[in-house]
N, C-alpha and C positions, 0 to 999 in steps of 0.2 A: 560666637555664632559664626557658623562657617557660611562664606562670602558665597554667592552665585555667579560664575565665570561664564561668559557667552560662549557660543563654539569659536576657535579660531576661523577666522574671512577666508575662505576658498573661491578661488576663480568659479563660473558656472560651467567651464569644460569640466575641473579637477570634481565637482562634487556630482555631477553628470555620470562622468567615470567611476566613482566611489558607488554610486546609487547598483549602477548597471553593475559592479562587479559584486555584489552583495544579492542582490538577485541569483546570479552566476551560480553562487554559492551556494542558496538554499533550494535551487531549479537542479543543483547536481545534487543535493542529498535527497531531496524531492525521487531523481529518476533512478538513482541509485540504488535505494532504498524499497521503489516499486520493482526494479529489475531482479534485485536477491528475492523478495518475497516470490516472483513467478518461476523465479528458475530454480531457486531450494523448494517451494511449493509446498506439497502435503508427504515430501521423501522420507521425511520421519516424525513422528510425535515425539514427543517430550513432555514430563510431569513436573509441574511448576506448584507444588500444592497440592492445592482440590482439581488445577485445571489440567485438561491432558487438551494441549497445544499441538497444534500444524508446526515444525520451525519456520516455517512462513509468515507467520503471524506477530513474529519477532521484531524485523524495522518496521512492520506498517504504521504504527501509531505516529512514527517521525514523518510518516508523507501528511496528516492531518495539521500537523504543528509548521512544519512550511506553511500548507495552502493557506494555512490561517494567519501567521505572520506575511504572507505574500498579500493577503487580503488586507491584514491592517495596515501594512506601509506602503502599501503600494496600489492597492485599489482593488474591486470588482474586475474589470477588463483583464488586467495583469491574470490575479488567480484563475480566471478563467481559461485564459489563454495557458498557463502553467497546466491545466487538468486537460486540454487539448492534445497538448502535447507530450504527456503522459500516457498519450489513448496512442497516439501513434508511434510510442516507442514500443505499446502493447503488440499493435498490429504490426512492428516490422519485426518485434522475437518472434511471432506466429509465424512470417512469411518466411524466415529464417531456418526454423524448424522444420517447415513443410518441405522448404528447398533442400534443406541435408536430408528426409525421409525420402524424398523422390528419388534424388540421385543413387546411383549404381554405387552402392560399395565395393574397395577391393577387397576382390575373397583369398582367401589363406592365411588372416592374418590371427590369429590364436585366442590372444586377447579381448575381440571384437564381441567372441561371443562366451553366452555361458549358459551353465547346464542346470536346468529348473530339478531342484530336488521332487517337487510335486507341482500339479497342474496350480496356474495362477485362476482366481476367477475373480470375477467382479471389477473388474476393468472398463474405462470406459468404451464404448462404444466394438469393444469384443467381447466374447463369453469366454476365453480360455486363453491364456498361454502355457506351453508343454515343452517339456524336454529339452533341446540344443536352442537356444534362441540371441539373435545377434544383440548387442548390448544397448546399441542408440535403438532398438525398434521397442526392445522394452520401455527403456526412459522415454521414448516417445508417444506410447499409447498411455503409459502410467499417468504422463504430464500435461499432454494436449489438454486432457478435459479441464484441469486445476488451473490450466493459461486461461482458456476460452471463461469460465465460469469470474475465474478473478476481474477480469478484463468487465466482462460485462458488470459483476460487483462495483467496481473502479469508478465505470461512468455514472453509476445511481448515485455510490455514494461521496464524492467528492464535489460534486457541480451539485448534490443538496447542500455539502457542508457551505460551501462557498457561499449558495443563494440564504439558507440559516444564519451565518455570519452576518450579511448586511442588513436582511432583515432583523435580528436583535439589534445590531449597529443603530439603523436608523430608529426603533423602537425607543432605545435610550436615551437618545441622541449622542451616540458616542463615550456615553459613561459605560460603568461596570465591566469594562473590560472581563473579568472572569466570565461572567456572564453569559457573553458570545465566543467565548473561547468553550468552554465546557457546551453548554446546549449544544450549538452548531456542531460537536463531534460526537457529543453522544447520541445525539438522533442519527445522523447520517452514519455512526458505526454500527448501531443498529442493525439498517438497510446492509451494510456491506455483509455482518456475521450472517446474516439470515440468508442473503443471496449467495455467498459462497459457498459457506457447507452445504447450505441446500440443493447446489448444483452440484458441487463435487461429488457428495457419499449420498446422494439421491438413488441412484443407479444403485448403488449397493445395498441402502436399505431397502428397496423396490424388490429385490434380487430375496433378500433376506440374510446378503451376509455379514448385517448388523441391526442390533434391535431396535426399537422405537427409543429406549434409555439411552443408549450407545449414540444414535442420531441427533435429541436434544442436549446430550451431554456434550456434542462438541459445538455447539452452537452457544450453548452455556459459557465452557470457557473460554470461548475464542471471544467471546460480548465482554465477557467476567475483567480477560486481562486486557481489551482495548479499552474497557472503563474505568479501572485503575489506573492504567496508564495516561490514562487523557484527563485522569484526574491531576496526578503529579506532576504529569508537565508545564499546568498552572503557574507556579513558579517560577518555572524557568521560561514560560513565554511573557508573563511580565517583567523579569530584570531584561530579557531581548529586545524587547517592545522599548524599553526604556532608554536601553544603552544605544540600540539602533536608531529610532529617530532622534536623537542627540549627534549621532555619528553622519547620517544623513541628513541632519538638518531640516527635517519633516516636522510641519505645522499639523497642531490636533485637526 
């Protein structure tokens, strides 16, 4: 029968420091994570299947599995404060963007711009783009709206998953772990596939330059693969849950 070994005795600075750099870690895949999803955005689809994907939609599943490991080791307060501050690294790529759209470009430089084979439409908040056009004003009417729209997805559904988590949390009193890992992201992913597509290709199904099919089929797969996903990461958030509060020393 194999033996039960306690953790080796660490000082309370050394386990203090251990705790906070474990955080560190899952707050950088956390923002890392939200940052490729807003800045690759809806730039290209891809077919995974049956589902035709945003590449956007790609890390997002890995920000649900932090807030959710940040919630079970660390607490309410913590995740929250993590999904805070997720909102304000939203709001300083937005402030970011605006500041390179405002400013004066040098002109002459070749590259900058390019040449529309045919007029674009269905863009947000323009009707058209034509002919010679400089390259960041494209990527930046294409992508404004897919920031603003994710952004606002972001704060619905991450501060639900969080509040879902403790609520099943306390429900159980701390059992079932699967339990509040799954629920709490497949509701709150829910909210996010529904609020983003529907603000992004809103405009364009409004417009008509895609069908009512086209419009629920993207909201289909984008649900399709954040709930397989958040199915299989099961797994992997229990051996984490496990090996991490062992390594930090965390009481159930």
């Amino acid at each position: 029968m194999k033996e039960y070994s306690a953790p080796l005795a660490i000082s309370d600075s050394d386990l203090q420091e251990r705790r906070e750099r474990v955080f560190l870690v899952l707050a950088g895949v956390f923002i890392c994570s939200m940052t490729m999803m807003n800045i690759i955005g809806s730039t290209r689809f891809i077919q995974l299947g049956p589902m035709a994907l945003t590449v956007g939609v790609l890390p997002y599943p890995l920000t649900f599995l932090c807030t959710d490991l940040v919630s079970e080791l660390y607490g309410r307060k913590r995740a929250n404060f993590l999904v805070t501050l997720g909102l304000a690294i939203n709001l300083f790529i937005v402030a970011i963007i605006w500041l390179a759209h405002t400013a004066p470009p040098v002109p002459g430089i070749p590259w900058m711009e390019i040449q529309l084979a045919e007029p674009v439409t269905g863009l947000p908040g323009q009707q058209e783009m034509s002919g010679s056009v400089e390259l960041f004003d494209f990527i930046y009417v294409f992508t404004t709206g897919a920031v603003f729209a994710s952004m606002i997805a972001y704060v619905a559904a991450q501060y639900i998953d969080v509040r879902l988590f403790h609520f099943w949390k306390s429900l159980t009193r701390g059992k079932h772990l699967w339990l509040r890992n799954n629920f709490s992201t497949l509701i709150s992913q829910a909210v996010d596939s529904i609020l983003v597509i529907g603000i992004v290709f809103g405009g364009a199904f409004l417009s008509g330059d895609i069908t009512l099919k086209q419009y629920l089929g993207f909201m289909a797969s984008s649900y399709l693969f954040k709930m397989v996903a958040a199915l299989i990461d099961t797994g992997p958030f229990y051996i984490l849950v496990a090996k991490l509060k062992r390594f930090l020393q965390i009481d159930q």
